[in-house]
N, C-alpha and C positions, 0 to 999 in steps of 0.2 A: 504493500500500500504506500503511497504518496505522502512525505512528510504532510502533520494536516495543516490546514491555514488559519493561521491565528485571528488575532483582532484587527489583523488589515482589509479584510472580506468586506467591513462592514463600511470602512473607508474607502475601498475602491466602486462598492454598489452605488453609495451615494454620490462619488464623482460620475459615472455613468446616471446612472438618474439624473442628477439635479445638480451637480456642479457645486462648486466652495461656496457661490454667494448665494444663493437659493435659501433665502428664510422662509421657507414654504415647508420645508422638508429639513429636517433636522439630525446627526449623527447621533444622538443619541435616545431621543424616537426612536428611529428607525433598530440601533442596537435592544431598545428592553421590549419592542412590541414582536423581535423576534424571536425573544427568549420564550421559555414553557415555564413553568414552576415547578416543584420537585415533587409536587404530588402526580405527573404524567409519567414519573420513572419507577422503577423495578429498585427494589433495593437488595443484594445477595449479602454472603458473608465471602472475604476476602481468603477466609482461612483453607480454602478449596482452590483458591486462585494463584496457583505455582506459578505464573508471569506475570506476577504483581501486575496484573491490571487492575485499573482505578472505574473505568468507563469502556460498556461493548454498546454499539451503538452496530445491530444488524452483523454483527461480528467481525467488523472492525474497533479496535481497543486502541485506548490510550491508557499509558502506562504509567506508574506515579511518578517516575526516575523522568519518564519525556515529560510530564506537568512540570517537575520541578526545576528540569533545566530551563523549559521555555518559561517558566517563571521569576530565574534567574536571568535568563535574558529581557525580560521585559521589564526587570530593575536596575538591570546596568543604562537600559536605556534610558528611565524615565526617575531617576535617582532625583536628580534635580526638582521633580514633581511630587517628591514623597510627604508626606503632610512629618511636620515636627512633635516629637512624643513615643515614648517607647507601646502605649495602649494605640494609638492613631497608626503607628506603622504596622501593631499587628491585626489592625483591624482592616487596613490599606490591603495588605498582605491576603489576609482572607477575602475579601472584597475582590480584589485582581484575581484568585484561583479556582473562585466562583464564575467571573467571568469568562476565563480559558476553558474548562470543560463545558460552560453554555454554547463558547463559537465552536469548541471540536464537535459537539452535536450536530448544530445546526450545519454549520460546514460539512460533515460525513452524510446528512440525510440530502443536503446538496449535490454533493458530488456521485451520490448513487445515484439520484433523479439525472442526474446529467450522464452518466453512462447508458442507465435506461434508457433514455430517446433517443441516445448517441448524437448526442449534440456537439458540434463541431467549430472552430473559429475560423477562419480565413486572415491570413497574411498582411490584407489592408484592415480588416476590421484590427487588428492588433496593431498595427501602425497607427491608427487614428486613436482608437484610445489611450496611446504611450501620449501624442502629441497632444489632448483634451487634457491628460491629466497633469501633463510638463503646464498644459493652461491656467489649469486650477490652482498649484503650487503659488505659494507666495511671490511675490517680484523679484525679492534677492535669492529665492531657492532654486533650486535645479537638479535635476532629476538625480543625479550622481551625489547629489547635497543630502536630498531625502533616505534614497538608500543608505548612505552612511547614516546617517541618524537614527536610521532605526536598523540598521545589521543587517541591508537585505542585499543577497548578492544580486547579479542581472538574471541569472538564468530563475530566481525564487523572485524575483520581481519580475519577470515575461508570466510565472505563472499564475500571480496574481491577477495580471489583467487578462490571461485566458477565461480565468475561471469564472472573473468577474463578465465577461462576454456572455461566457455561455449561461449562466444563471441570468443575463439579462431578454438573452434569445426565449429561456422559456418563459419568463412574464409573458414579455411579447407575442408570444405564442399562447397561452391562456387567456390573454385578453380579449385577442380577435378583433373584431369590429369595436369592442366598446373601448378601443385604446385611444378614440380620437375623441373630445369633447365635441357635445350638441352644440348647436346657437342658444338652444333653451340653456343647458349648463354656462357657456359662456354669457349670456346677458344675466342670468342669477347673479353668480359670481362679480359682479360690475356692480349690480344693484347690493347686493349686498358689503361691498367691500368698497363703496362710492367716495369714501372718505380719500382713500388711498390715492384717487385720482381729481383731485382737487389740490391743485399747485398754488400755494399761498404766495400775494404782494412781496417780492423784493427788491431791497436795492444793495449794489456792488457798491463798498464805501471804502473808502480812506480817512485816515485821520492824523490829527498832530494833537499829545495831548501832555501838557503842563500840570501836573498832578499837583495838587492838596493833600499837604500831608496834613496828621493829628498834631496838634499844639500849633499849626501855623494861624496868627493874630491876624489882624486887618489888612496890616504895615505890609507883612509876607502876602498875603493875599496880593495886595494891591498890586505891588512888586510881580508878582506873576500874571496879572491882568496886562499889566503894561509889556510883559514881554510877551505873552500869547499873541498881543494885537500887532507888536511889531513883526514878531513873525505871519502874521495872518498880509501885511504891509507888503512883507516880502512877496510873496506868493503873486500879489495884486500886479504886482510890477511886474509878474514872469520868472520869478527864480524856481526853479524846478523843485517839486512837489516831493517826490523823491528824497531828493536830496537833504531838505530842509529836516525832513519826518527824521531821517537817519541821522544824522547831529543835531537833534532838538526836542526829539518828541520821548515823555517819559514812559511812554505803553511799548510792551515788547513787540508790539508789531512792527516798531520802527525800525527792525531788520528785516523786514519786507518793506521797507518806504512806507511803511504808515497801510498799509492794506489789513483789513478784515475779512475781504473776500463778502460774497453773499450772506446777507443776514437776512431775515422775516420780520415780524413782529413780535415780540413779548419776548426777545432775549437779551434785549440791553435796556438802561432807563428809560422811565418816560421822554424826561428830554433830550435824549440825544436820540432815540427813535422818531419823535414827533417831528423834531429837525432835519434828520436825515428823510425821513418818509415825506419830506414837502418839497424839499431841496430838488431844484433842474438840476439837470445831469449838468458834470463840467464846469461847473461854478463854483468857485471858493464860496462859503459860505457865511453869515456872521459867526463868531465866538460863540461856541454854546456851553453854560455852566452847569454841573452834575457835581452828583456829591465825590466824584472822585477828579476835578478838577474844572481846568478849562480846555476846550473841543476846537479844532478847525477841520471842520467833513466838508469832503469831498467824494460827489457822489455821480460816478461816472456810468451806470446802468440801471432803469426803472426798470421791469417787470410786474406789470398787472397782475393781478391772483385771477386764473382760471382753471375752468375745468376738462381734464381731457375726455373725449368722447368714446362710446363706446367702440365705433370703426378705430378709432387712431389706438385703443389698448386691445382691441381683437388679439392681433397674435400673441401677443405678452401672456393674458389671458390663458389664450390655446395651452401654451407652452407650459406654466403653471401648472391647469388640471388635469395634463397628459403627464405629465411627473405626478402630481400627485397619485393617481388611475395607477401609475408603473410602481409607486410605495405602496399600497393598499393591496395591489396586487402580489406585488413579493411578500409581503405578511403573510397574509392568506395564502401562498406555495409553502412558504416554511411551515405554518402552523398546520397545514393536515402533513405533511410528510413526516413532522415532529408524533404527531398523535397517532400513523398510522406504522412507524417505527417500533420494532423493539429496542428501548436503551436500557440496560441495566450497569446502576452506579452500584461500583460494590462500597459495602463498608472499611472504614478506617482499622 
């Protein structure tokens, strides 16, 4: 038998589903709705069990000596992750070897269903999903990055994303016809999620800002109105906006030139919202006071609050509830194949 596959299965399903940025579909949903409880298993006595098998699952076995190395490998990897406290690490511990014999399960009732219908990958189908998930990886991560980080050679990462192929082949195949969303399901999902598509009033700001500090008297006040306004002088005459923000202005933005970027409403005060929210675009604007000083915005893009329509989120939509349809559906594979299994956990 096939070394088995650990808790990458459940990481590779969901980059084929739904990709890293998909808050639709979630890893770790999708890891405990695939789990069983241990009242669906067989419990034996060990003392019968001359190869220390721990778990037969259709009579394939995992063994305690394989648990505990691959549980020693998934704390060399994840050390840095370990919660502090000699009760939290053993309970870390139990927690993690609970979850290793839940994925050899479900991974072993997989990989028989995948022999069964002798389900196969093809050559670009494996090319495309090495290149989808180099997609998904972080900006500074890279495929050669990831496998080190987690011990995986090339040839045990080729056959994660085989496996993840072929487990996504038979969703696809159990689906059939109902893998595409209606227009009734698509207009629901709109109306019901209408919020989502409603783009709130912004504007792209800049600022210069001369801060108030605590204990500062009238005298320091004053003293800092009068240099806001010079500086606000400069600007009027043409001295670059930029420039000024970055030797002058006391908000850390002034290592972007005084940039905010996109804001909405109800994330910064009244008055420096009210101000910027009236402000034409490109125009130095008066001095504006807040309790964290004195302001010069500049407000270089309006954007009205609207709503997108349902044609212009159609596909989005699509795309959404046919991932979803592809999670609902792998649940319900794993859970009768879990239920129509013999697993027998033996005793400690």
């Amino acid at each position: 038998m096939k070394k088995w596959i650990a808790v990458y299965l459940i990481f590779f399903f969901v980059v084929v589903i739904s990709g890293c940025d998909n808050k639709e579909v979630k890893n770790e949903d999708a890891a405990n709705r695939a789990q069983s409880t241990s009242s669906d298993y067989i419990y034996g006595s060990s003392e019968a069990n001359s190869k220390d098998i721990l778990v037969n699952v259709d009579g394939k076995y995992l063994k305690k000596s394989q648990l505990e190395k691959e549980m020693k490998e998934f704390m060399d990897v994840n050390k840095n992750k370990i919660p502090i406290g000699i009760n939290k690490i053993e309970d870390f511990e139990v927690n993690i070897k609970e979850q290793l014999v839940e994925n050899f399960i479900t991974n072993t009732v997989l990989e028989n269903e995948i022999e069964k219908r002798k389900i196969q990958a093809t050559e670009q189908e494996i090319n495309e999903l090495v290149e989808q998930t180099k997609a998904n990886l972080p900006p500074d991560m890279t495929i050669a990055d990831f496998m080190k980080q987690n011990r995986l050679t090339k040839d045990k990462f080729n056959e994660y994303i085989v496996f993840s192929i072929k487990v996504k082949k038979i969703v696809q195949i159990d689906l059939g016809d109902r893998a595409k969303p209606s227009a009734k399901e698509i207009s629901k999902f709109y109306n019901d999620n209408i919020d989502r598509y409603i783009v709130p009033e912004t504007v792209y700001v800049r600022h210069i800002l001369v801060a108030i500090e605590q204990g500062d008297d009238e005298k320091i006040k004053t003293e800092k109105k009068a240099k806001i306004e010079n500086l606000r002088n400069q600007l009027m005459e043409g001295v670059d906006f930029d420039e000024v923000a970055r030797e002058s202005s006391d908000d850390p933005s002034k290592y972007e030139g005084g940039e905010l970027g996109l804001i909405k409403k109800g994330v910064t005060g009244k008055q420096f919202e009210d101000a910027a929210f009236s402000q034409e675009n490109n125009v130095i604007g008066p001095v504006v006071t807040t309790e964290r000083g004195y302001h010069i915005i500049k407000v270089t893009e309006h954007n009205k609050a609207k709503t997108i329509t349902l044609a212009e989120s159609k596909n989005e939509i699509s795309n959404i509830l046919e991932k979803q349809k592809q999670m609902e559906a792998f649940n319900s594979l794993v859970k009768k194949l879990r239920e129509n299994a013999k697993i027998v956990i033996y005793e400690k």
